[in-house]
C-alpha positions as CSV (number, residue, x, y, z in Angstrom):
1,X,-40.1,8.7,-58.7
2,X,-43.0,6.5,-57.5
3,X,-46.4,7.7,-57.0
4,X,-46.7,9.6,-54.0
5,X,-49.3,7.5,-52.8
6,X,-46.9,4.6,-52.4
7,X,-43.5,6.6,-51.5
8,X,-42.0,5.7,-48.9
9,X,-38.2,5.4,-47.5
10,X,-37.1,1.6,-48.9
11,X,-38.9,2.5,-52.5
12,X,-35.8,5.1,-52.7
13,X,-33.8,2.0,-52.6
14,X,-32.6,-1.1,-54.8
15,X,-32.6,-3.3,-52.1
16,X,-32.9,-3.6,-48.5
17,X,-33.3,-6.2,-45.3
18,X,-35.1,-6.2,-42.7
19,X,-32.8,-8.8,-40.9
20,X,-29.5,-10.2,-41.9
21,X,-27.4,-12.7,-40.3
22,X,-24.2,-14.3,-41.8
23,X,-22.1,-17.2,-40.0
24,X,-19.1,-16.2,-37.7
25,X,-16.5,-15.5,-40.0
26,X,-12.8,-15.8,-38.9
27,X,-11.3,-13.0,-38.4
28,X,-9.7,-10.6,-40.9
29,X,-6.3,-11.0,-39.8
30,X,-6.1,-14.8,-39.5
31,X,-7.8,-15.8,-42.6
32,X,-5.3,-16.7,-45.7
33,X,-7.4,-15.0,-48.4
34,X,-7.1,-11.7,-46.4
35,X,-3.1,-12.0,-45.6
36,X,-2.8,-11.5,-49.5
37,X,-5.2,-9.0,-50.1
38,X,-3.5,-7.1,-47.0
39,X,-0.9,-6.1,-49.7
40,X,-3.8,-4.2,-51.2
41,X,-3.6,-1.9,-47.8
42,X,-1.7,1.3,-48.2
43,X,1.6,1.6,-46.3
44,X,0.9,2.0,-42.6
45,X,-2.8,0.8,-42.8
46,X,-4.2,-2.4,-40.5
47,X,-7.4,-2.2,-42.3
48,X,-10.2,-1.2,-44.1
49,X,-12.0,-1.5,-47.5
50,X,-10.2,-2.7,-50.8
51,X,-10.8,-3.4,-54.0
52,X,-11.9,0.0,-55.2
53,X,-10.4,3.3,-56.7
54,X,-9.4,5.2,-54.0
55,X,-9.9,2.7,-51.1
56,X,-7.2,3.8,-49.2
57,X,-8.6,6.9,-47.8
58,X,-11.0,4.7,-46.2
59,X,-8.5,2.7,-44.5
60,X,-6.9,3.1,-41.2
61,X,-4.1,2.6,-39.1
62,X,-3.6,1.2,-35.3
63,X,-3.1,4.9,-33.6
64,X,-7.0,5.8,-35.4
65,X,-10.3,5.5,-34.2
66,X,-10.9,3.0,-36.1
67,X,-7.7,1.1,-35.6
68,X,-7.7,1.4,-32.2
69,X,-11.4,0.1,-31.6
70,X,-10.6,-3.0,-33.9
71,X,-7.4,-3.9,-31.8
72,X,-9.6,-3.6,-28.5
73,X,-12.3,-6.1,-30.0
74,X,-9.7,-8.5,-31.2
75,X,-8.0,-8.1,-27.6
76,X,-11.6,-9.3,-26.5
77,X,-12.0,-12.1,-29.2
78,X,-8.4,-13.5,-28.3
79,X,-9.3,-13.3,-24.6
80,X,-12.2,-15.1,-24.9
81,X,-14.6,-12.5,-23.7
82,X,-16.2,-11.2,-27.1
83,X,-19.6,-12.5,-28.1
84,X,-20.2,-14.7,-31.4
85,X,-22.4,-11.9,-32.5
86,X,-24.2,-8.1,-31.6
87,X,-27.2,-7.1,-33.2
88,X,-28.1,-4.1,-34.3
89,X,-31.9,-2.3,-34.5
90,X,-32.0,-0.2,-37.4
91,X,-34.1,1.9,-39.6
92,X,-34.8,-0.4,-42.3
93,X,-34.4,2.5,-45.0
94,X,-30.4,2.8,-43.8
95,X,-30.1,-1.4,-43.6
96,X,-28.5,-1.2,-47.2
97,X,-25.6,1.3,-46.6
98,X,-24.3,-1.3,-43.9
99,X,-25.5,-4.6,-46.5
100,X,-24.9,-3.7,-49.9
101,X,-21.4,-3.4,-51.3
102,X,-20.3,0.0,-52.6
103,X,-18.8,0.8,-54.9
104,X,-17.9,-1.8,-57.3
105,X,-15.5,-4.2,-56.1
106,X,-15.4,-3.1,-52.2
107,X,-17.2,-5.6,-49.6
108,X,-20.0,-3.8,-47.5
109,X,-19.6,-2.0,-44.2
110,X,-21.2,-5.8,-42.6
111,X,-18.9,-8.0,-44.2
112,X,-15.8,-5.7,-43.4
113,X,-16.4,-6.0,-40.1
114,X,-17.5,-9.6,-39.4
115,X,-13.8,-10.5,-41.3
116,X,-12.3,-7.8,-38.8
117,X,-13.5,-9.3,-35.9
118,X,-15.1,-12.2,-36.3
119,X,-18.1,-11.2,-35.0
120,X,-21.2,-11.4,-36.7
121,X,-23.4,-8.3,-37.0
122,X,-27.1,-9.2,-37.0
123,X,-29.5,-6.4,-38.6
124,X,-33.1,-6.3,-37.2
125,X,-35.0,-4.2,-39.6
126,X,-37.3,-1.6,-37.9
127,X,-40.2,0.0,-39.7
128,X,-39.6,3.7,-40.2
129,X,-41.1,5.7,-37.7
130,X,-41.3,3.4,-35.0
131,X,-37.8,3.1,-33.9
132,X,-38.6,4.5,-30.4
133,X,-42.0,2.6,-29.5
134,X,-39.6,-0.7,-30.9
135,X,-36.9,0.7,-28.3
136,X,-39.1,1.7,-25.5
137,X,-41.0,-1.7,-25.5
138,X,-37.5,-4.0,-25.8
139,X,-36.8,-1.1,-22.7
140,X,-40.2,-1.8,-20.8
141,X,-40.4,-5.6,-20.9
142,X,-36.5,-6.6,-20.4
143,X,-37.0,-8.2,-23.7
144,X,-33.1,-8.0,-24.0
145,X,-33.9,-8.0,-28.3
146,X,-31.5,-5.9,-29.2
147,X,-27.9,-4.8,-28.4
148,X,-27.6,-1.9,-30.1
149,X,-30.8,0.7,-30.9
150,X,-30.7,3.2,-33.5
151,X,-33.4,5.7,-32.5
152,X,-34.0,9.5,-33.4
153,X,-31.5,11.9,-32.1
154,X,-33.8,13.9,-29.6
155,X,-35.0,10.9,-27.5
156,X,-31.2,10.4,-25.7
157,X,-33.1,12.5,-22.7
158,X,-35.9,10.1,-22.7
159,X,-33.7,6.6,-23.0
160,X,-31.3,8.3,-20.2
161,X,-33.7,9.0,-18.5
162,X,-35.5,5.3,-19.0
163,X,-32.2,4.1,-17.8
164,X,-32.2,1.8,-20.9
165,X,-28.9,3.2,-22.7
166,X,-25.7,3.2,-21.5
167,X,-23.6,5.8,-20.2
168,X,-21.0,6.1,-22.6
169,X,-18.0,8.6,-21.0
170,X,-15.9,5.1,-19.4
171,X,-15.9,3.7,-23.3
172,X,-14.7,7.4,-24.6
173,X,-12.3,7.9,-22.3
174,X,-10.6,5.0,-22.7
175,X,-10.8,4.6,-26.3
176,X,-10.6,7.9,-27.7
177,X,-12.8,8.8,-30.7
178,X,-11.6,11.9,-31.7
179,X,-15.0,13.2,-32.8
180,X,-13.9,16.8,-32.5
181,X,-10.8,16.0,-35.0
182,X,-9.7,19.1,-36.5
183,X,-10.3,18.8,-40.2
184,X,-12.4,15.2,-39.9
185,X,-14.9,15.2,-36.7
186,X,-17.9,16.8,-36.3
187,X,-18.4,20.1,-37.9
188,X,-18.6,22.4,-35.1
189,X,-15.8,20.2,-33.0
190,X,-16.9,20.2,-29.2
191,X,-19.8,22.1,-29.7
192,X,-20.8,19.1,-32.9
193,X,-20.4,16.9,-30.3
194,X,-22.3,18.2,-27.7
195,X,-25.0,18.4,-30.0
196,X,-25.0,14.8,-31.4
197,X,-24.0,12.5,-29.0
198,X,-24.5,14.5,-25.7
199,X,-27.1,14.5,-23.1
200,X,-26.8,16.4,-19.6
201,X,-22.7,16.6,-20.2
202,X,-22.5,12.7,-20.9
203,X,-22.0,10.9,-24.0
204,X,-25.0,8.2,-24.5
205,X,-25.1,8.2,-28.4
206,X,-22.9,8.0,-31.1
207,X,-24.4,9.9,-34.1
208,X,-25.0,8.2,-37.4
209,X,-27.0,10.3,-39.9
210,X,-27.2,13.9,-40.8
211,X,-30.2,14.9,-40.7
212,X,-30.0,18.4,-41.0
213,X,-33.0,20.1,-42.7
214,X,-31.7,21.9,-45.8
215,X,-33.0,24.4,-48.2
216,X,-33.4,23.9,-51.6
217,X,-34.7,25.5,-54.9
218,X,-35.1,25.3,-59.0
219,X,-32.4,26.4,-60.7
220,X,-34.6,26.9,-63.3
221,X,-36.8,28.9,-62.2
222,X,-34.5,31.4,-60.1
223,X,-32.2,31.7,-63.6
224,X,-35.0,32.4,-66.2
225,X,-34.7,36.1,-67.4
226,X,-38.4,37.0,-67.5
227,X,-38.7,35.2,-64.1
228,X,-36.0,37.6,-62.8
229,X,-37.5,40.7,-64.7
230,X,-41.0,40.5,-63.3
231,X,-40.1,39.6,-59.9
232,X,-37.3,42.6,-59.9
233,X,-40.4,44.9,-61.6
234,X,-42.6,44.1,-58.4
235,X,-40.0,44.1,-55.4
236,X,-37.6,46.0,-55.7
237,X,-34.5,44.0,-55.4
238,X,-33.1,41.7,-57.6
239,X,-34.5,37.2,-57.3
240,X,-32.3,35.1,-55.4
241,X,-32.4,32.7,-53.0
242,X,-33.3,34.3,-49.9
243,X,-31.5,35.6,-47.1
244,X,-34.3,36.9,-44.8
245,X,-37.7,35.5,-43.6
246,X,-38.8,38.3,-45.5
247,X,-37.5,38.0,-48.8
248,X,-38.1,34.0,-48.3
249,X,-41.9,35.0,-48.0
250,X,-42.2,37.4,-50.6
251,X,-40.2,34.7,-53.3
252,X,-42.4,31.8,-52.4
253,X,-45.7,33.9,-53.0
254,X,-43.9,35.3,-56.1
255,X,-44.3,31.5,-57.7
256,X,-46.8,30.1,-56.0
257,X,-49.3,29.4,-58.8
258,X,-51.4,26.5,-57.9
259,X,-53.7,26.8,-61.3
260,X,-50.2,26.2,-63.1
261,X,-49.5,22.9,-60.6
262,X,-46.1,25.1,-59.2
263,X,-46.4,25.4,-55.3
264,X,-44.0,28.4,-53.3
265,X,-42.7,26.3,-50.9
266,X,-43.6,23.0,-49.2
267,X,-41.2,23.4,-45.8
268,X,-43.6,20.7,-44.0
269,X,-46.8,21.3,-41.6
270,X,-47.9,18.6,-40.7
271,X,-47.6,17.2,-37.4
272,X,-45.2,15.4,-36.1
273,X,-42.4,17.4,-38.8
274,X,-44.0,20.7,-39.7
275,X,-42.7,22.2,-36.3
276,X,-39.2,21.9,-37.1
277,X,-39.9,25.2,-39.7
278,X,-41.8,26.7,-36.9
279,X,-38.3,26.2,-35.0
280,X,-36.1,27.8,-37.7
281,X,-38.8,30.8,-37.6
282,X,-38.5,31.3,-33.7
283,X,-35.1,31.0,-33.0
284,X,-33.7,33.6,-35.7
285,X,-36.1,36.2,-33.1
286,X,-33.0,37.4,-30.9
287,X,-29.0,37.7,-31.4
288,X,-27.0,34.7,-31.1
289,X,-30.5,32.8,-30.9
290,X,-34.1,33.1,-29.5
291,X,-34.2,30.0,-26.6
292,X,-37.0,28.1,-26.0
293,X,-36.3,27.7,-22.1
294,X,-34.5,30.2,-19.6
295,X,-31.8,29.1,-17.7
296,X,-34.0,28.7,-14.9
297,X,-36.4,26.8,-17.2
298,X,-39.0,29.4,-17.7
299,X,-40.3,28.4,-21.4
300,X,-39.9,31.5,-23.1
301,X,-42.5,30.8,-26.3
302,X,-45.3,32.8,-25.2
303,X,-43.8,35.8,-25.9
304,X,-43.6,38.7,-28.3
305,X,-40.9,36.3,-30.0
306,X,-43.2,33.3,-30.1
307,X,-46.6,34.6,-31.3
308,X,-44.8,36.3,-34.1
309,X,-42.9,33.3,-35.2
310,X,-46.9,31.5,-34.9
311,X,-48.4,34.1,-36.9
312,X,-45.5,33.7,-39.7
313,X,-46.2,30.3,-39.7
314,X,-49.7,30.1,-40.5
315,X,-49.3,32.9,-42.7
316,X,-47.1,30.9,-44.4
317,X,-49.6,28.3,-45.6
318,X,-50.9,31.2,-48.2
319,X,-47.7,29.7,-50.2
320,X,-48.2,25.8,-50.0
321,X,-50.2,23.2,-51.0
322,X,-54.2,23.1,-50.2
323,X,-53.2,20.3,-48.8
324,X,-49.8,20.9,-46.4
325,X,-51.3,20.2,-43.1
326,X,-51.4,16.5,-44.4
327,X,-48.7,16.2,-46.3
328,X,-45.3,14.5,-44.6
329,X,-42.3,14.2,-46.3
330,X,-43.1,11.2,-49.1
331,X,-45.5,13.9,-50.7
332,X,-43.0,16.9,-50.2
333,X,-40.0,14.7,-52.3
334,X,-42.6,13.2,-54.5
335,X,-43.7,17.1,-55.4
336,X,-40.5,18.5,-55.8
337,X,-39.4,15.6,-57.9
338,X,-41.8,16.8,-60.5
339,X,-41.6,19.9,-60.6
340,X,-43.8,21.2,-58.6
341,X,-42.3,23.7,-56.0
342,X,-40.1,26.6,-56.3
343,X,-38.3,26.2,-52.8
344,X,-38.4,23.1,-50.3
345,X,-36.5,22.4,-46.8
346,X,-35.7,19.0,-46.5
347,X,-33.1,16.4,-45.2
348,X,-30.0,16.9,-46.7
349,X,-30.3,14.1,-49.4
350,X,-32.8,15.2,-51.8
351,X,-30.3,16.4,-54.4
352,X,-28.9,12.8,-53.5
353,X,-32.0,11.0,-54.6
354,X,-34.0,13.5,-57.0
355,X,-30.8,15.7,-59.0
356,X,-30.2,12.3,-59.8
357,X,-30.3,10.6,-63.5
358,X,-30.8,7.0,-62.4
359,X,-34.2,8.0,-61.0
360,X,-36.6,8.0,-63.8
361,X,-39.4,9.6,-61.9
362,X,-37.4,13.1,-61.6
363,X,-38.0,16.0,-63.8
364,X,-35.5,18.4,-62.1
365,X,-32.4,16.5,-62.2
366,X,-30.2,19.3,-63.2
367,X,-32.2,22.1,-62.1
368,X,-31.4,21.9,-58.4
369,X,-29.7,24.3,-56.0
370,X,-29.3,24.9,-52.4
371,X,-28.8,27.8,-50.4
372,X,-28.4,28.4,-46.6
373,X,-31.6,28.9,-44.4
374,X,-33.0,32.4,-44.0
375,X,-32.7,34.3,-41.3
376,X,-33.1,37.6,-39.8
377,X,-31.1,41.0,-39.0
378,X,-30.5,42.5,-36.0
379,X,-27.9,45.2,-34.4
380,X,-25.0,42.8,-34.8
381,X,-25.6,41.0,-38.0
382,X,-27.7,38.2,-39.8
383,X,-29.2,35.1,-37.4
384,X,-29.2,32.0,-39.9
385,X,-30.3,29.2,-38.4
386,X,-31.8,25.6,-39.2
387,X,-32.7,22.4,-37.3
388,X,-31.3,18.7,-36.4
389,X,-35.0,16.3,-37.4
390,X,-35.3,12.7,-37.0
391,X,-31.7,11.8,-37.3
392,X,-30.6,8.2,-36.1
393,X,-28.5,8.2,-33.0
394,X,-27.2,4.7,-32.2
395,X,-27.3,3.9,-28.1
396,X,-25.6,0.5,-26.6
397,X,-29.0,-1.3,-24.6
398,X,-28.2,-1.7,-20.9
399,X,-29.2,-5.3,-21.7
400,X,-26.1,-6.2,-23.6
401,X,-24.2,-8.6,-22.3
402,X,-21.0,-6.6,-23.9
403,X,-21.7,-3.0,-23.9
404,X,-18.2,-1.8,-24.5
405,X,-17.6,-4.0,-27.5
406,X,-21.0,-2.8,-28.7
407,X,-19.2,0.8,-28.1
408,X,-16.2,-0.2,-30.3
409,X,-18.6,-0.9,-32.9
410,X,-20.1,2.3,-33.0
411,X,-16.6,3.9,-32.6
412,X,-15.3,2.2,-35.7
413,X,-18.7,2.7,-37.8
414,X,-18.9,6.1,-36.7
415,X,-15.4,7.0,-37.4
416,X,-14.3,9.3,-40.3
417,X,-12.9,7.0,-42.7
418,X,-15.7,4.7,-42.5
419,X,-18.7,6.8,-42.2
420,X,-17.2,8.7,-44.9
421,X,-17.3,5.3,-47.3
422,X,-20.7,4.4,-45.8
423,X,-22.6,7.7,-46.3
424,X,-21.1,8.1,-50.0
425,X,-23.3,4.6,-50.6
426,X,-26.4,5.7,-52.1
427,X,-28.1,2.6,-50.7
428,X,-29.5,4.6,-47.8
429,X,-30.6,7.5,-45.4
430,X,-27.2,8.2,-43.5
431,X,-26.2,11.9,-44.4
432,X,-23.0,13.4,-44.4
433,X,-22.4,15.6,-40.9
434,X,-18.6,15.4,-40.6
435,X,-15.8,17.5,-42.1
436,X,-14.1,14.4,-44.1
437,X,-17.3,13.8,-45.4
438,X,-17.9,17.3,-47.1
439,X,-14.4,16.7,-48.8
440,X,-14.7,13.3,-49.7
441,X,-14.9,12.7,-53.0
442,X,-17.3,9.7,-53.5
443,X,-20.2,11.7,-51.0
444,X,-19.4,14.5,-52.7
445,X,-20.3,12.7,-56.0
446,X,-23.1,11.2,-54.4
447,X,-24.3,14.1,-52.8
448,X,-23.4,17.2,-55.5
449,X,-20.4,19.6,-55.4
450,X,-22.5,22.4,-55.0
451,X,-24.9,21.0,-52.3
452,X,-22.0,20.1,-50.0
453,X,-20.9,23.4,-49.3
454,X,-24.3,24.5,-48.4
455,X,-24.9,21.7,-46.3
456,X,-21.9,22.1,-43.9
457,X,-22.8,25.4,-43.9
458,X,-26.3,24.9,-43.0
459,X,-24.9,22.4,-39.9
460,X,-22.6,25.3,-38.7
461,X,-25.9,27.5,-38.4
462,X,-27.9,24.5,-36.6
463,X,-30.1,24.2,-33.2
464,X,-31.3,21.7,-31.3
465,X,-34.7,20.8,-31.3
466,X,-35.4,20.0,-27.7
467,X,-33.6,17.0,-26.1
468,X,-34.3,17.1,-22.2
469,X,-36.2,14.7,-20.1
470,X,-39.8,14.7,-21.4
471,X,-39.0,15.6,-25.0
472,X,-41.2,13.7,-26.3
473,X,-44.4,15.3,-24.0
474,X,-43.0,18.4,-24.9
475,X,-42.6,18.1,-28.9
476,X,-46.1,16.3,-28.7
477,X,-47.6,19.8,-27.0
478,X,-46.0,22.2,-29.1
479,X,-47.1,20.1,-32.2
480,X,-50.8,19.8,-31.2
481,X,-51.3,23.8,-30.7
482,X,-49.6,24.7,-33.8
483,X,-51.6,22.5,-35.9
484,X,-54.6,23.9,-33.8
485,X,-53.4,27.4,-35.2
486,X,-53.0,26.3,-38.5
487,X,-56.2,24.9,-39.1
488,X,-58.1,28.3,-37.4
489,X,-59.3,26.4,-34.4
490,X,-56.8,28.5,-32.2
491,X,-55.0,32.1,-32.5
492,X,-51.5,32.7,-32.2
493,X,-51.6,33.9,-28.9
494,X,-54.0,31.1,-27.5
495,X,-51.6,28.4,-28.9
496,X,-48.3,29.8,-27.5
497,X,-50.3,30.3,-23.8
498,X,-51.4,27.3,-24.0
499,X,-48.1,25.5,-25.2
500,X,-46.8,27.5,-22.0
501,X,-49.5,26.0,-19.3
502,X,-48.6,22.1,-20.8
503,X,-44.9,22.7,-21.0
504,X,-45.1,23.7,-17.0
505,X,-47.1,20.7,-16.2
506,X,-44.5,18.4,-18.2
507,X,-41.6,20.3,-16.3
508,X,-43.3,19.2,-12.9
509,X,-43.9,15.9,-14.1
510,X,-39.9,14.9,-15.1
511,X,-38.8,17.0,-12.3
512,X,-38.0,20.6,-12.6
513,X,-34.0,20.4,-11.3
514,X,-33.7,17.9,-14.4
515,X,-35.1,19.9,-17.1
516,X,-33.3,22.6,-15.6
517,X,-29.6,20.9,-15.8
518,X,-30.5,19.9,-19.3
519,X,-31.4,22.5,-20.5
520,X,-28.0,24.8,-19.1
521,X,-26.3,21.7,-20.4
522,X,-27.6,21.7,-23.8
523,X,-26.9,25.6,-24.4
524,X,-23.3,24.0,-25.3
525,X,-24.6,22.8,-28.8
526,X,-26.3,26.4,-29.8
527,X,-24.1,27.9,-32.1
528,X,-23.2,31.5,-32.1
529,X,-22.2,32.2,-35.6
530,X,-23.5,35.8,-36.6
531,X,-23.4,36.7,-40.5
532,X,-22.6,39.8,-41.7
533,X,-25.6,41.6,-43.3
């Protein structure tokens, strides 16, 4: 693991490129080297990866997703009406999953598809972090850079809105998907959907990354004997990862023993991530889930329900590092990796990257577990819930020349077989958030056996964060008065009231018949899943 001072997405990797372009390559099915190693295609199959072990589940026939969005591009090509080339704005952490070849002997996710089609796919690196300023500016000044942007999940309202993306529903209908597949689309099936890809009942993203926040702990520390006698001795019950807020508290202050350099928990505060934890808090306050706007789009946080989910929070800091209200999520991976927490919550490849013998840096590879997010009981059961953070959603520009071939592209990269290939490659940030995926052998080897469970799980039990017009206004609000809270500068109560009065003004400002169709539409990708207690 590097220092922590210098840890940052791309030092996780081997290799990665900002910007990659290749010559047009002739197509797949008209070039003589690939009419040989077609025999390499199980029976039935058009195409996909070869060369590997157990290639052939990644490999697809004409009546697939897949299949069918390659025979529509190659319709185009043969018509004369494809382009030479499409490129893609991506995080540059995720450029190697599409770049680098994985595993041994299989071509990479780019060159499969330029011999496909024929079409080249350029790859404009974009800094991590500033994938929507990069999107809004190509948006603002017509620059026309990009085809394809890869942006966080929760800006789809503000694109939309921006009327930079493009509807999608035309390109859906036609070309079917499947994303709801029983057994291979989204975990969830409509309701996945609706949460990924949706905004106000229309498709205008095509999900790429799983980046729901998981919980994690030491292994070690949970399964020593005298650990397990003295924490029985004061509490009552026996250790385990927890099931409730409560026990979650009472654990991480159990091993929080800064003197001895081992930290409770380091769930993130610091702005701009640490109100994703304030989320899972909140939201576990009512049965099926504690909403953050009425249907008439009241905001509902200045409540009983959100001062007490405040009050937890900056409770909570008693447990983490002097230093949490800085720390982002380089320091939280670059802690854990050491050794120095009990319990995290994280994106759903740390056991990826730090249970993980080729990384040096790691003391805990080995001693890792995961366990679903806590929750709380009520008259009907247990309310386990966690969040969707940061993850890429990929959006065709309104400036493309070709926006449904740049749809077909997403179809067939965002398609079961290959997703499942390309989120297996450890080259990357792209988590695992469809069924195939859990049950796929290479992510699961990637990934751990015992962390896949928990993480589809963990999706079944996951809300959005909010995704309307003005998200961004909205996020940036709730962000500045819970910091204010956690630094003393504010109570509970002020910072929820006050949260209240700027979320109003924001609703006035985006229009208050919007907000209030998105968020009636967005109740869709809630889940409803009540545990037993």
């Amino acid at each position: 693991m590097p220092n922590q001072s210098t840890l940052s997405r791309r030092s996780f990797l081997t290799s990665s490129t900002g910007a990659a372009a290749l010559a047009v390559a002739t197509p797949l099915y008209l070039r003589p080297e690939r009419a040989r190693a077609a025999t390499d295609l199980a029976d039935g199959m058009m195409g996909g990866p070869t060369g590997f072990d157990g290639a052939e589940r990644y490999q697809y026939g004409p009546d697939t997703p897949e299949g069918r969005a390659i025979n529509a591009v190659r319709a185009m090509k043969d018509a004369g009406s494809a382009p030479d080339r499409i490129v893609l704005g991506l995080s540059d952490g995720s450029i190697g999953q599409i770049t680098q070849p994985f595993p041994a002997g299989a071509p990479s996710i780019k060159e499969l598809w330029e011999q496909e089609t024929g079409i080249t796919l350029d790859i404009v690196g974009v800094p991590n972090g500033q994938e929507f300023t990069k999107v809004m500016q190509d948006i603002s000044t017509k620059g026309g850079g990009f085809d394809i942007y890869a942006v966080e999940w929760n800006r789809l309202g503000d694109l939309a809105e921006s009327g930079g993306i493009v509807n999608l529903d035309e390109y859906v209908e036609t070309h079917k998907p499947e994303w709801d597949m029983p057994e291979r689309g989204y975990v969830g099936g409509a309701q996945g959907v609706s949460l990924l890809n949706g905004y106000r009942g229309s498709t205008y993203g095509v999900c790429l990354d799983g980046d729901f926040q998981t919980w994690n702990h030491r292994t070690d520390l949970f399964g020593d004997p005298a650990e397990q006698a003295a924490f029985a001795d004061a509490h009552g019950y026996a250790l385990a990862p927890p099931k409730t807020w409560k026990e979650h508290d009472e654990i991480a202050a159990f091993f929080h023993r800064p003197d001895d350099g081992l930290i409770g928990c380091t769930d993130l505060r610091n702005q701009g991530w640490g109100y994703t934890n304030w989320y899972q808090r909140y939201v576990t306050m009512a049965s099926p889930n504690q909403f953050l706007f009425a249907d008439d789009g009241t905001a509902l946080i200045n409540s009983e329900q959100g001062v007490q989910a405040t009050t937890e929070y900056v409770a909570s800091l008693s447990h983490h590092s002097a230093d949490a209200i800085s720390w982002g999520w380089p320091e939280q991976y670059g802690n854990f990796a050491t050794g120095g927490a009990a319990m995290t919550c994280a994106f759903s490849n740390l056991p990826k990257f730090l249970d993980n013998p080729g990384n040096d840096g790691s003391t805990v590879t080995g001693k890792v577990g995961s366990h679903l997010p806590p929750g709380r009981d009520h008259a009907d059961g247990r309310i386990s819930r966690t969040v969707l953070w940061f993850n890429l959603s990929a959006s065709v520009s309104t400036q493309s020349e070709h926006p449904e071939l740049c749809y077909l592209f997403l179809q067939w990269l965002g398609s079961s077989r290959i997703y499942s290939w390309m989120t297996a490659n450890p080259g990357g940030f792209f988590d695992p958030f469809q069924l195939a995926n859990f049950s796929d052998p290479l992510v699961r080897q990637t990934y751990h056996d015992y962390h896949m469970d928990i993480v589809r799980e963990s999706v079944r039990r996951t809300v959005p964060t909010i995704n309307y017009p003005g998200a961004t206004a909205f996020h940036n609000a709730l962000d500045e008065n819970l910091t204010a809270a956690l630094t003393g500068s504010m109570s509970p109560e002020d910072a929820m009231a006050n949260t209240e009065r700027q979320w109003k003004r924001i609703a006035r400002r985006v229009g208050e018949d919007k907000l209030v169709e998105a968020v009636r539409a967005n109740k869709a990708a809630w889940p409803d899943l009540i545990d037993p207690v």
